[in-house]
N, C-alpha and C positions, 0 to 999 in steps of 0.2 A: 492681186485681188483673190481674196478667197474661192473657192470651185462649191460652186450651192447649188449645181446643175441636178446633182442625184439627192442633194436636200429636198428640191421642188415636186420628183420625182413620187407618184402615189406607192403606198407602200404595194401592193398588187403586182404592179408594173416592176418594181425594183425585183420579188422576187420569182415573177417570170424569167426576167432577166437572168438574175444568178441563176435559176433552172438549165437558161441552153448555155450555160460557160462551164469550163472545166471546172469552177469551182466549187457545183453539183456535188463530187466525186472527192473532192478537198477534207483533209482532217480539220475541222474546224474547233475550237475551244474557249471559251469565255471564263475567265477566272477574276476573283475578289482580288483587294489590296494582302490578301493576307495567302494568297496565293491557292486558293480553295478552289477546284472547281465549280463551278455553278451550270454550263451547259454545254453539252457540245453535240457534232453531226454525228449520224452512225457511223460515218467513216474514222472518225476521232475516236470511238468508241473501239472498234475494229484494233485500231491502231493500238490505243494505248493500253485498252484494258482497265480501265479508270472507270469510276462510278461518280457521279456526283456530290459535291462535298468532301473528297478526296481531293490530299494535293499534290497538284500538277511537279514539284518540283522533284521528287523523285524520279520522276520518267526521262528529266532533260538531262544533259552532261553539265558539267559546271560552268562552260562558256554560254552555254543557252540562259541559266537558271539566273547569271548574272546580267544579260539580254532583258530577259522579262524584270528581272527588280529596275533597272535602270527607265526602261519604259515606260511603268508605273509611277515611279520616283519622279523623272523629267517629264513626263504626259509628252514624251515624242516616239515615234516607229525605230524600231532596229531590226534590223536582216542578217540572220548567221546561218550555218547550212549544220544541217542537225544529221545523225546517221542514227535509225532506227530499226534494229533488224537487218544489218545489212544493205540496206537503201538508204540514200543521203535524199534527204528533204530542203528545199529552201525554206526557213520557217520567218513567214514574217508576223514580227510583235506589233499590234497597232494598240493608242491609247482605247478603250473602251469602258465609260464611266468614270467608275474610282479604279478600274481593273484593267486589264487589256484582254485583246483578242490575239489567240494564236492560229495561224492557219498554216498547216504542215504542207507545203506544194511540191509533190514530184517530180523532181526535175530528170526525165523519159528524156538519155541524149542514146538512144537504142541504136536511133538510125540520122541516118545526113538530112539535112534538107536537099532539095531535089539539086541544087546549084554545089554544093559542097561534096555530092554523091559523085557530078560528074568530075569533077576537078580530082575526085582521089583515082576513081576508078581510068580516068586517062592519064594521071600523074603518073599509075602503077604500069601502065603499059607504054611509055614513053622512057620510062627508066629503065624496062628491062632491056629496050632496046638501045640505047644509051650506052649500059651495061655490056652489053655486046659489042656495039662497035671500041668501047675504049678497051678492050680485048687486041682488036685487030691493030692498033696504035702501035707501031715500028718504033718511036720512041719511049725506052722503058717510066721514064720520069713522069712524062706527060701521063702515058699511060695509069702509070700509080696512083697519079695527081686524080683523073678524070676519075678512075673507081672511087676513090674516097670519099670524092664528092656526091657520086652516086649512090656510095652505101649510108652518107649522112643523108639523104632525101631518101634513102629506103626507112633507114632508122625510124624520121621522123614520121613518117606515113602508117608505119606500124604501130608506132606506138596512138598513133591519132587515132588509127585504126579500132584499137583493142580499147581505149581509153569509152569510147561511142559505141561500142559493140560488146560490150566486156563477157565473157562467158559465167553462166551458173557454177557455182563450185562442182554441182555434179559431172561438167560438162568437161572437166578439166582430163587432163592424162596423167591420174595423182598413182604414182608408185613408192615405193617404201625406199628412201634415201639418204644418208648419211649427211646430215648438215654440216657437222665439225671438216668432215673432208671438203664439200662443198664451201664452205669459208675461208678453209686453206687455199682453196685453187681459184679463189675467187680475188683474193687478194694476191696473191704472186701474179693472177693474169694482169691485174689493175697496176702493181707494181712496174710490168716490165712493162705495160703501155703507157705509163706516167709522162705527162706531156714533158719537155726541157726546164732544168732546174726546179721542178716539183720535188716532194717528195720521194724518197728512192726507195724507202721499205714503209711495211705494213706489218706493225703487232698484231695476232690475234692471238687469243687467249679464247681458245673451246675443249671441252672433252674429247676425250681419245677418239668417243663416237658415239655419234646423237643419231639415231634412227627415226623419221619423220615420214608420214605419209604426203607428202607434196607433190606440187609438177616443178621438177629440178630445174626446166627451161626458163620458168617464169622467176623464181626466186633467184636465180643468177641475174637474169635479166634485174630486176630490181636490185640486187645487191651491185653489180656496176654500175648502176645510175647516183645509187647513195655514195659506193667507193671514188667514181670519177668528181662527183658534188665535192666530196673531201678533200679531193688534192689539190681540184683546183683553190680551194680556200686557202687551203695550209700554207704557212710560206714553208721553204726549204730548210730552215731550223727547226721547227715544227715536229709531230708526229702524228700518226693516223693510225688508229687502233679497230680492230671488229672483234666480235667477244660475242658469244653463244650461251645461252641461260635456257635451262627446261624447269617450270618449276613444276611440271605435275599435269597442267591445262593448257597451259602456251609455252611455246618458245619464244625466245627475245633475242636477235640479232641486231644489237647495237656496233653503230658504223658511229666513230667519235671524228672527230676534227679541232684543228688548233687555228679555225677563223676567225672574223670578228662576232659571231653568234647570231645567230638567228631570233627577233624577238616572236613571239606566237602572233601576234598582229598579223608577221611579214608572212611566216609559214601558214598562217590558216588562208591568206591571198594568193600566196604560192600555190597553196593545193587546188583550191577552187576556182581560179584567175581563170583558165580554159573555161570554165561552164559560163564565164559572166560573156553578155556583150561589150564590144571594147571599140572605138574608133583606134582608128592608123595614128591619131595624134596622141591618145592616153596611152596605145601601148609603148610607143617612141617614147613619151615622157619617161613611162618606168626603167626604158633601159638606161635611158639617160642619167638615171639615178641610181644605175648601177643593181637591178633588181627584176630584168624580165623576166613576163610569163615566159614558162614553158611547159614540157610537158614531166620531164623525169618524177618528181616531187609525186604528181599526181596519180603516174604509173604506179610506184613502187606504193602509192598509196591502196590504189584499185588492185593489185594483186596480191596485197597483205589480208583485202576484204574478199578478194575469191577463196584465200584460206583461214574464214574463219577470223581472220585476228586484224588490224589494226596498225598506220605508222603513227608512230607517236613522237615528240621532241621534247626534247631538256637540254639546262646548259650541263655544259660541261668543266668542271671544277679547274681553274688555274685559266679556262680561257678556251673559250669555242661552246659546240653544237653538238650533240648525242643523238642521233635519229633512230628509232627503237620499229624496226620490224617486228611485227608480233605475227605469231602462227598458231593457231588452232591445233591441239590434239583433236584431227578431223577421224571421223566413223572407220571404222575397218570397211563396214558396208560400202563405200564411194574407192573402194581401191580396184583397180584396171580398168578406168572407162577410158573408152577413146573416141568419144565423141567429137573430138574439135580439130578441126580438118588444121595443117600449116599453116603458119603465118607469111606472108605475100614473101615470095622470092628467101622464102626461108633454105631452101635447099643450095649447097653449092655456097655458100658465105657462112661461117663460123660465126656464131653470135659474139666470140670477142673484137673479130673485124669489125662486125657493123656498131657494138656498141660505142668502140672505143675509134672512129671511125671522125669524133666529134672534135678529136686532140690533134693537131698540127704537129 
């Protein structure tokens, strides 16, 4: 049966209503079949920088723009997650008229919900001690065994961590560092931890030496999530290449693989799949199909956008997936801040342990 609850609903009452909801504070936007603007809230205005009569499709990327023709087209809703400035927005399309309505929604995952805050905050201190005792472990093996497992529940907490907490670029500890060597040592490290029967070498193809203002911790960190993504796909006939591009405004560190490919469907689910709600029975499903949420994708996503740039995918020519870190030619002005305190039990475990922590 149809929902005519907020049909019946005096107009008055409906926008009291909207007054005490978040979506007060929402970019709102009403556009023609022809994709014109026609109204939107000051928040929208704020946002886009759009005037009325102006259209809307310039402002969206091309996954949105095809979003909204589709809504109009079919008169049914679509939900993509849009990045505006640096901020990813949920944007939902609803049919409106002969047009639709866009409403830009913030999705603020800054902090835990009070139930999720305590689960990390006593996960972290159960593990350090954890970590300790498989220290005092007489037998070497077990011992080994119990770290590993401890630095993958470190891994993954951190990454949940930064993923929900993410730092301002300003906030970063961005110093001046050689990408080309940084890709070289990122791949030999990826190489000698390549799980059994994987891939045994890594092409890269970078200049003698790329000079980059970044934070060197984060970009490894991301470039082992994409390089470890790649072996596991590859089979052992296979290859797995990284390649370094400056053209001027970004750099491009392309992480290639010889899997079965990624369609943009799967990858824009990939990336977002964490922000959505999920029951215990739909994320079981997708493993089952060979495709669970996680967090890597997302990561190496979020710290392409604390510099500035963007991951982006393509296929890759004869067979596989290209995954294109992008990096900002960032301000001289934002170089030696150190503003952002360690990441949990960063000290004392080498970030190739923990990342590479995931591989048996």
């Amino acid at each position: 049966m149809e929902d005519t609850f907020f049909a019946k609903l005096e107009d008055s009452t409906v926008r009291a209503l909207l007054a005490r909801t978040e979506l007060h504070d929402a970019a709102l936007i009403t556009v023609g079949p022809s994709l014109h603007m026609e109204n939107c809230s000051e928040a929208a205005a704020r946002l886009s920088g759009l005037h009325p009569l102006e259209r809307i499709d310039p402002l969206l990327s091309e996954a949105a723009a095809e979003a909204l023709r589709g809504c109009i087209a079919s008169r049914s809703p679509r939900t993509v997650y849009e990045e505006l400035d640096g901020i990813v927005y949920r944007l939902e399309i609803l049919p409106h008229r002969d047009g639709a309505l866009l409403a830009f929604l913030r999705e603020d995952r800054a902090s835990y919900d009070g139930s999720l805050r305590v689960l990390h905050t006593k996960s972290v201190q159960y593990l350090g001690a954890l970590l300790a005792d498989a220290e005092q472990v007489d037998d070497p093996v077990l011992s080994a065994h119990l770290r590993r497992q401890c630095l993958r529940l470190h891994r993954l907490l951190s990454h949940s961590d930064f993923l929900h907490d993410t730092p301002l670029t300003e906030q970063l500890r961005l110093h001046h560092a050689d990408l080309s060597a940084l890709c070289r040592s990122a791949a030999e490290k990826a190489a000698e931890n390549a799980p059994s029967g994987a891939v045994q070498a890594i092409t890269v193809h970078t200049p003698n030496r790329c000079y980059a203002l970044i934070e060197p911790y984060l970009i490894r960190m991301a470039l082992y999530n994409l390089l470890s993504n790649a072996l596991r796909v590859t089979p052992p006939n296979g290859n797995v290449t990284v390649a370094l591009h400056d053209d001027g405004s970004f750099y491009t560190i392309t992480v290639a693989d010889r899997g079965p490919g990624l369609s943009a469907e799967l990858f824009q689910a990939l990336l977002t799949g964490w922000q959505r709600t999920s029951s215990l029975d739909d994320y079981l499903s997708l493993t089952r199909q060979g495709a669970p949420l996680g967090l890597g994708l997302p990561l190496a996503q979020r710290i392409a956008q604390v510099h500035g740039g963007s991951l982006l995918l393509s296929a890759r020519e004869g067979g596989g997936s290209e995954l294109h870190l992008n990096l900002a030619h960032l301000p001289e002005s934002l170089a030696d801040n150190n503003l952002r305190a360690p990441m949990i039990l960063e000290d004392g475990y080498s970030l190739e342990e923990i990342e590479f922590s995931i591989f048996d």
